[in-house]
N, C-alpha and C positions, 0 to 999 in steps of 0.2 A: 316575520316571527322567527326567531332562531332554534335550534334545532332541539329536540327532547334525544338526551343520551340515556340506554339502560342498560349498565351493566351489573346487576344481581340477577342474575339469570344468564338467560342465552345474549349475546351482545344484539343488542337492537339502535337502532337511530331512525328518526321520523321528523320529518318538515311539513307543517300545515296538514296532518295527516296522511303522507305518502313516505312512505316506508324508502329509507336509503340503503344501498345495496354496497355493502361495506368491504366486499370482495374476501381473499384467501384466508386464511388464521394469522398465517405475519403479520396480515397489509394490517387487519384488526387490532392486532397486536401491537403495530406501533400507533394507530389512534387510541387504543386505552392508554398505553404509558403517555401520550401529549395530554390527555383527559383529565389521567391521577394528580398529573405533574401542572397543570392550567392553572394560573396564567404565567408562573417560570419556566423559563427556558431549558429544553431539553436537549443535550450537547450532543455529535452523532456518537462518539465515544461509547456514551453513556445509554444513549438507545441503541446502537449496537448491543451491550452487555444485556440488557434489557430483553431484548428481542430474543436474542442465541444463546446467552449464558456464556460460559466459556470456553464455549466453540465457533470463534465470530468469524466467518468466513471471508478469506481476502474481497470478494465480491460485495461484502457487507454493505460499504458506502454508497455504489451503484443502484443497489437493492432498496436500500430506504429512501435514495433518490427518488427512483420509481412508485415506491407504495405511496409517500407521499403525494408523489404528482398525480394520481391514482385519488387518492384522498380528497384532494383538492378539487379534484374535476366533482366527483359525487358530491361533496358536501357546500360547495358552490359559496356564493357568498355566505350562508347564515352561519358557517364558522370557520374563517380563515384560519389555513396554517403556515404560520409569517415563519421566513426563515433570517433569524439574527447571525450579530459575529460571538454571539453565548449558544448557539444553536438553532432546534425551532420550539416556535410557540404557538398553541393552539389557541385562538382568543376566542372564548365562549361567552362574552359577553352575552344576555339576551338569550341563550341555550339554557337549559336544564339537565343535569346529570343527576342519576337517582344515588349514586354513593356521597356525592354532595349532600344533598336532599336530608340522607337517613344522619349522617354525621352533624349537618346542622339541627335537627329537630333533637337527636338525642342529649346535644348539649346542651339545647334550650330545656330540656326535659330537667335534667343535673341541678342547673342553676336555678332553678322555678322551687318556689318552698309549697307552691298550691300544686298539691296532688291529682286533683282533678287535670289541672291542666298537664299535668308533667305524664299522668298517664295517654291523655289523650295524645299527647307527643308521640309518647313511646308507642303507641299502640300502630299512628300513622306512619312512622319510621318503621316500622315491623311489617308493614303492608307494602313497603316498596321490595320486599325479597319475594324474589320470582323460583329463584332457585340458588344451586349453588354460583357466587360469582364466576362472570367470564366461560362459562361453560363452554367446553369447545373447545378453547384456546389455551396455549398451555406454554410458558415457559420456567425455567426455575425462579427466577423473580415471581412473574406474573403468583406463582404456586405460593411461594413466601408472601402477596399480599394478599393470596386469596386467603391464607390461614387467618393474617390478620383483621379481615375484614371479619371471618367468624368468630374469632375473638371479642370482636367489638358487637358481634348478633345477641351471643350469649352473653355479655355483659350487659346489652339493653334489656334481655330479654328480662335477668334475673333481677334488674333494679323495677322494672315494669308488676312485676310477681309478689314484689313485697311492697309494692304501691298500691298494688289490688288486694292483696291481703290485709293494709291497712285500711281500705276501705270497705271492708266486708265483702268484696264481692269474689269468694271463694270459688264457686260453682265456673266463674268465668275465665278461670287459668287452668282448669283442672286438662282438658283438652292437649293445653298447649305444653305443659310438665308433665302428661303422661309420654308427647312424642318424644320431647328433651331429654325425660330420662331415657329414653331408648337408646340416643345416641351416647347417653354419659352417662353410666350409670352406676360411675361411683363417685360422684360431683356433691358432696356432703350438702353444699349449701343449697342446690336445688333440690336434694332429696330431703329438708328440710322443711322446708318451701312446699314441699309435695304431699309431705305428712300434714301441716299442718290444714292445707286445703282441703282434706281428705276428711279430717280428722273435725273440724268446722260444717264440713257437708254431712254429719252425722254418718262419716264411714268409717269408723272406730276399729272395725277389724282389719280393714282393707290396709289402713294406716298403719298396724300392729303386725300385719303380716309383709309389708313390705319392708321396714325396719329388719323384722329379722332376715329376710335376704341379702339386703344390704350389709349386713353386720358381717353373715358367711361370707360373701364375697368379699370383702376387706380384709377379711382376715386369713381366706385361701389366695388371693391374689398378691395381697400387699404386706399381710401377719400385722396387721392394725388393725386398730377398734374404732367405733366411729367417734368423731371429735367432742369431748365433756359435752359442748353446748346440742350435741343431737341426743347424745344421751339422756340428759336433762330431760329436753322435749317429749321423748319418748317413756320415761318415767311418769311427766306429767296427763299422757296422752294414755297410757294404761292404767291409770290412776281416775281417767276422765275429773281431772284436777282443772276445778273454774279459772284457775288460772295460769291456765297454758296462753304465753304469750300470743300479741299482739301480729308482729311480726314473724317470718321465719327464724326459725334457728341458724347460727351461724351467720346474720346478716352482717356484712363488712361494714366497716367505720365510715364515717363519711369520707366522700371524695376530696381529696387536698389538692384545691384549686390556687398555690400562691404565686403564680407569674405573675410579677407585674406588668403593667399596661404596656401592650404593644406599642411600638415607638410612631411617633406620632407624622413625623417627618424621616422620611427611608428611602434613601435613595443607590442606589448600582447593588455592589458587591453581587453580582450574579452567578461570578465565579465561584463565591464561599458559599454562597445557600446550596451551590449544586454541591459542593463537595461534601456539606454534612448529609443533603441528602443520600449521595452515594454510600455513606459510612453508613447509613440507617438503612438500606436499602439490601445494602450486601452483607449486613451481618446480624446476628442477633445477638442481643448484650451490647448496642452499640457506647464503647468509651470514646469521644471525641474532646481533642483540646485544641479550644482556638485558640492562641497567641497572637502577641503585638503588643507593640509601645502603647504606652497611656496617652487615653485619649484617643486613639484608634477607631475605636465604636467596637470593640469585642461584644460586650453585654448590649449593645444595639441588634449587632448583628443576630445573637443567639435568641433573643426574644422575637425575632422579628421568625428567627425562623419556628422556635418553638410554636408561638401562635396560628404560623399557617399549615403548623401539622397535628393538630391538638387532638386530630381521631387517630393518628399515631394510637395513642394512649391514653383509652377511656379510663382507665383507672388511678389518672391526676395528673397534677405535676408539683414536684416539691423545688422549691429555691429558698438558696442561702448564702449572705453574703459572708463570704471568709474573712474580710477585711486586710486583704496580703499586705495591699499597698495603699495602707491609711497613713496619712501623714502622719497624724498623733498618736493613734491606736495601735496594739500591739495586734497580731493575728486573731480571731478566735481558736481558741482553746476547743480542742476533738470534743472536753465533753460537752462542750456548750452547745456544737453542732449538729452532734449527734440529738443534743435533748430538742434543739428547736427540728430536727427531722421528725423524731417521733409526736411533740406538741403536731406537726400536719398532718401527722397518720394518725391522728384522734386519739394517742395514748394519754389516759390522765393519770396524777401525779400518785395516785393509789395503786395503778398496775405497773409502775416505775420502780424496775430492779434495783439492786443498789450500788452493784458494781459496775464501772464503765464497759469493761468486757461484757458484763449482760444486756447493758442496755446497745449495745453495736450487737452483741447476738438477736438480741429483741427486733432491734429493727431491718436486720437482714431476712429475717423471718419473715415477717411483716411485708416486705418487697418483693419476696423468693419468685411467687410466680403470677406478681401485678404487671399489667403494660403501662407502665409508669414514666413517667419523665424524672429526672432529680438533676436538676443546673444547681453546679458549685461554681460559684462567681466568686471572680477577683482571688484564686488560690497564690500562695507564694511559695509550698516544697506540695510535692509530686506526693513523697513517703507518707503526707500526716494525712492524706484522704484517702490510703489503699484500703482504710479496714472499713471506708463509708459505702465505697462501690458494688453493689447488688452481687449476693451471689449465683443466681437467676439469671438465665439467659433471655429474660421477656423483655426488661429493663432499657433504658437510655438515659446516659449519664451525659452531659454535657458541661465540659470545662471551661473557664477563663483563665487567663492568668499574661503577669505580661515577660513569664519567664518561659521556656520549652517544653518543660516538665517532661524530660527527657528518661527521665523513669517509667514514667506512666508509659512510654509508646514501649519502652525497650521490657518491661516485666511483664505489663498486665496489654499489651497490642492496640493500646489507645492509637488512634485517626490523629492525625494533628493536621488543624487549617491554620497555616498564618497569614495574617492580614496586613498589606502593606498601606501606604497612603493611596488615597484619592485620586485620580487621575484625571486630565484637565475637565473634560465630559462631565463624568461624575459628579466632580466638585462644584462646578458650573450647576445643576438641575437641583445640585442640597440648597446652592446659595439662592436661586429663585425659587425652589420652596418655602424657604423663610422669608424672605421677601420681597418674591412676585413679580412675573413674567415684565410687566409694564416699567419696572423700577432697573430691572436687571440687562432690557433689550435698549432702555433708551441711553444706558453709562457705558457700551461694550470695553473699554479703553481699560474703563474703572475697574469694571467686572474682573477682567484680565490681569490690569494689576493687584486685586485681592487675590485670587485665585495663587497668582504667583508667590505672593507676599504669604498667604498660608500655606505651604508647599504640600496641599494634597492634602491636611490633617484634618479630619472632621470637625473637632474639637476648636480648635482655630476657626475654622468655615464658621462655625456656631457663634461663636465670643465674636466676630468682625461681624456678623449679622446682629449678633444682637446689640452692638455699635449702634449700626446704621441705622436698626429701628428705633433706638432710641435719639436718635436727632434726623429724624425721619424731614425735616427743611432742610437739613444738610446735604448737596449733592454726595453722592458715593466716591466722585475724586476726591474729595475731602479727606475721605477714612484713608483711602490707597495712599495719597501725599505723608499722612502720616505714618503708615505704615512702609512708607520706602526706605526709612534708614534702620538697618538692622540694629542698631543700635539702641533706637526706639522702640524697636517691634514686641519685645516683650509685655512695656509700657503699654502699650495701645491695645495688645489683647487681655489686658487686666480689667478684669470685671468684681476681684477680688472674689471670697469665698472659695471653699475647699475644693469643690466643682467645677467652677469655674475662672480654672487660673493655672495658665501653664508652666508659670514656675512649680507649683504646689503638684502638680502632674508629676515633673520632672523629678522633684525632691523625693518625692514617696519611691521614686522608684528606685534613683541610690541608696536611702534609708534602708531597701531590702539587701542594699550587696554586704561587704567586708571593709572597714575600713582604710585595706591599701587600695583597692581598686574604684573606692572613693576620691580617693588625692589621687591616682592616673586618671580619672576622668577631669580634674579642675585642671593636670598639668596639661591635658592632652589641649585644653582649651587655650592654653598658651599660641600654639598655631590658630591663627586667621584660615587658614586656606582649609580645602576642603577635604585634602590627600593627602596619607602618608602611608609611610611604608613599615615592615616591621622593624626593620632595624633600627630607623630614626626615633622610633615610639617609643621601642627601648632604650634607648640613650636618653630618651624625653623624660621617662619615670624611673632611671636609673636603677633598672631590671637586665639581669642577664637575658637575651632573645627568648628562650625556654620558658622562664619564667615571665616573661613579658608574653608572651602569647597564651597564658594562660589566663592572666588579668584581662586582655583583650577580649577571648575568649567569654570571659561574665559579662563585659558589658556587650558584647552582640545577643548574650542570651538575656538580656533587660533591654534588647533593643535601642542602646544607648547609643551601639556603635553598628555599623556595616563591615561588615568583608565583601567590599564589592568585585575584588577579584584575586585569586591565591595572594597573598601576602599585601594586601593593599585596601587600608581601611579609610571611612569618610564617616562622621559625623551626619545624622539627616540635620535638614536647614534649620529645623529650632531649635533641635534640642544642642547644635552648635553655638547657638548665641546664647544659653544659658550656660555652656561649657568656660565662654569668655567669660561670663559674668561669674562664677565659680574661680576661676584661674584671678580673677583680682584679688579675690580672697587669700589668696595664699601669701605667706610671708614673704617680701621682699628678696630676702635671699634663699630661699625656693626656687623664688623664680628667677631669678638672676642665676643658679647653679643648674636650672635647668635649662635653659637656652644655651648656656656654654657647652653643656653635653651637645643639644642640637650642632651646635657650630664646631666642634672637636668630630663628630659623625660626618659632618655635610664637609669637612676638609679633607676629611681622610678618605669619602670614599668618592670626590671628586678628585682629587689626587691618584688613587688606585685605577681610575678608570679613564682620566687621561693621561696619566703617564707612569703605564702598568712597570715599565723598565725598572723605577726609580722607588717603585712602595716601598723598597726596603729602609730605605733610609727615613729618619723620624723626622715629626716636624716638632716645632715647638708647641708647644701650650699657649693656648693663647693668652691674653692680659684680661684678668679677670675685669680689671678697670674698665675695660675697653666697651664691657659686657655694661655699663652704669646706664650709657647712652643712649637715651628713649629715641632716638632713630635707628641707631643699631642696631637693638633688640628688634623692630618692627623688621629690621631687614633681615633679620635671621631669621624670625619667625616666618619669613615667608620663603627662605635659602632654598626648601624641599620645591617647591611648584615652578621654579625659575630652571631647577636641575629635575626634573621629574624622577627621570630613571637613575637618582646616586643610591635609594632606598633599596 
């Protein structure tokens, strides 16, 4: 039997009934943060910060050596703590942890339209708090999740309050909102909640005399009145008017649940779930932008992480796609965005201001002081989403985009994660995801050359998977054979459709640049090879150096290109065989005046650099004739990788 964890109270742990002895507050301290964090991997970096705050003791690494080892002797086999090259991980398979426990039933509560049962959820989730979380143990994190945890107490507490108020059973929260207002007791919606049970229990005064205190204190504390909808209540309730709602006053809009479906097949990126953790973890108002090429898995990655923190933020999650980098479609329009935000905060089309400025004041309001999620997927400029981002430090905003959005980190302090390709491992456990240990162990050769043939790219892994299932009698060398001539390769991951087609990937993302750094990308595809330098690039797209490193420049920010080292850029492997298939495209003598610049570059500063004596003297030009000759040209295009360092 594996172990029962309790941390809403004092931290407790129990095996078969014998009480585990958990040792110091640190040691504690780093088994809750592996706990919070189960079944991702916890990096020492990060449990360091965790543990100490930002006072991490040179000792630090030694130290959770120890707690760990420590750990692991007491909690024996029923919950190993495996240490990876991502960190460690606690596997609780088969264990019990009660902040699991109260976060799963409260969701289940949410989602349930039978009240009956949504209460009894709530009611059983409300019975696993012992006390306040982690008691005893205290670090600045740990403190920031203890708040959050309360956050999410009183959020069950008050959705539980007007589930019982809708079912008449007044008398039975009366208890539990007299303690509540103790601690809040200028929390409108539960002194709402408060009146009305009171007021139901045939306590008319009691209900009338707590309103008026509430009112002085609002008004000596804050110089505000209590909000229209208590007021109402309270008219109706001194009125003893038959029809004093149903519910509490003040009761919030429904929960806006619109993530879509956690991704199905998910495999590595261990490194980027920890980092947007870390971005949630260390700040509040977390703005995060994940970046990368299309195709990548950005909006994989972010759902994947969204979903396994969804008690983050009991109070929803909104998404919406911008459409940056739709082939056909232009961006959505601020106000479209804004309206499908508020359509999930339950505003309808009668309490819908008229101006866009009101309705972005509307829904800032609206979010000010919700633990909310809001994913803007697939953004293409930084500036058209600053007026969507929360003004409320409760919030977390999660970006896509497959540009830097280099505004957003340098104005408003956004996190930026970028996500590279796949690495052999990784790509390897997505392609037997999809189709299955027995198919993937028995072709290793095959396997190997898919993996290489998609260089890492999810999206690729996916379209050559979903190949292979569809001629599932075909051996897997089959797909690899055709996938070995680059020339091919684009051919063979064509599955056609907007989605799945990496030309259509590729297209959408130039569509978002300018049209010079459109034609430097089809000339740059003139070179075959993998390397160039800036100078040659320049003479390539017939840019002054300056100016050519500015074009360079956008395309490493659309991830078209790399700066794999100061002045030295490469193409990734596919989106260089659509660079060639673009560079065909170009007129004739384009490209014939662009290669001659290559070869006028690759003479001169081969020239310069063996025989520095003699630079001064000119050479001739070369014969533009000479430039006709489709071997020629194959041979210049490749002059930079024969001479590596002329560039």
């Amino acid at each position: 039997m594996g172990v029962e964890f309790e941390l809403l109270g004092d931290v407790r742990a129990a095996a078969d009934g014998a009480v585990i002895e958990l040792g110091p507050a640190r040691q504690t301290c780093v088994l809750i943060v592996l706990l919070l964090d189960s079944p991702r991997a916890v990096s020492v970096d990060q449990l360091a910060y965790r543990v100490w705050g930002d006072r991490v003791p040179r000792s630090a690494e030694g130290a959770l050596r120890a707690y760990v080892s420590r750990l692991r002797r007491s909690l024996g086999s029923s919950a190993e703590i495996v240490h990876t090259a991502s960190g460690y991980v606690l596997q609780t398979d088969g264990c019990s942890v009660d902040v699991q426990k109260f976060r799963d039933r409260t969701a289940e509560a949410l989602a349930s339209e039978d009240d009956e049962l949504a209460a009894e959820l709530l009611s059983s989730a409300r019975e696993l708090w012992r006390g306040e979380p982690f008691a005893g143990v205290s670090s600045p994190w740990l403190d920031e999740v203890r708040d959050q945890l309360e956050a999410e107490r009183q959020s069950a507490l008050l959705e539980l309050c007007d589930i019982e108020l809708r079912l008449g059973r007044h008398a039975s929260i009366i208890a539990a909102l007299t303690t509540e207002m103790a601690r809040r007791p200028l929390d409108e919606r539960l002194a709402g909640q408060y009146l009305l049970a009171l007021y139901r229990c045939g306590r008319q005064a009691e209900a009338l005399s707590h309103y008026d205190r509430l009112r002085l204190r609002l008004a000596d504390e804050l110089g505000v009145d209590p909000n229209p909808a208590l007021q109402d209540l309270h008219r109706k309730i001194l009125a003893a008017d038959d029809d004093v709602p149903v519910a509490a006053a003040g009761s919030r809009r429904p929960v806006p649940k619109q993530l879509p479906a956690a991704p199905r097949l998910f495999t590595g990126r261990t490194r980027e779930l920890s980092a947007i953790t870390t971005l949630a973890d260390e700040s509040t108002g977390m703005i995060c932008v994940v970046t990368g090429a299309g195709g990548i898995g950005k909006t994989t990655l972010v759902l994947q992480w969204a979903h396994e923190n969804l008690g983050r933020f009991p109070d929803g999650q909104l998404f919406v796609n911008l459409r940056g980098f739709d082939p056909a479609d232009d961006p959505m329009p601020t106000a479209s965005v804004v309206r499908s935000l508020l359509d999930g905060l339950g505003v309808v089309q009668a309490d819908l201001p008229d101006g866009l400025d009101e309705q972005i004041g509307l829904y800032r309001s609206l979010v000010a002081d919700k633990r909310l999620l809001v994913v803007l997927d697939n953004v293409r400029c930084g500036d058209e989403i600053t007026s969507l981002l929360p003004g409320g430090r409760s919030c977390g905003v999660l970006i896509t985009s497959r540009l830097q959005l280099g505004s957003l980190v340098a104005a408003h302090g956004a996190g930026l994660v970028a996500m590279d390709v796949l690495d052999d491992q990784d790509a390897s456990e997505l392609l037997t995801a999809y189709l299955g240990r027995e198919q993937t162990t028995s072709e290793p050769d095959a396997m190997a050359g898919l993996i290489a043939a998609c260089a890492g790219s999810p999206l690729a892994l996916a379209l050559a998977a979903a190949r292979a299932l569809g001629n599932a009698a075909l051996p897997l060398a089959r797909l690899t054979d055709e996938l070995s001539e680059p020339s091919d390769r684009l051919d063979a991951l064509e599955l056609g459709g907007v989605t799945t087609s990496l030309r259509t990937v590729f297209y959408s993302s130039l569509r978002a640049l300018d049209a010079d750094t459109v034609k430097a990308f089809g000339l740059l595809g003139l070179r075959r090879e993998l390397d160039i330098g800036l100078a040659p690039a320049a003479s390539l797209i017939a840019l002054p150096v300056a100016e050519a490193r500015v074009v360079l420049r956008r395309l490493e920010q659309a991830h078209l290109l790399i700066q794999h080292r100061p002045g030295r850029y490469r193409m990734p492997d596919l989106v260089r065989l659509y660079a060639v298939e673009r560079s065909r495209q170009l007129p004739e003598d384009e490209r014939v005046a662009a290669l001659r610049r290559v070869a006028d570059h690759c003479g001169h500063s081969d020239r310069s650099t063996l025989l520095p004596e003699r630079a001064h003297v000119a050479l001739p030009a070369p014969a533009i004739e000479l430039l006709s000759s489709p071997s020629l040209r194959r041979a210049l295009s490749s002059a930079e990788v024969v001479r590596p360092q002329a560039g």
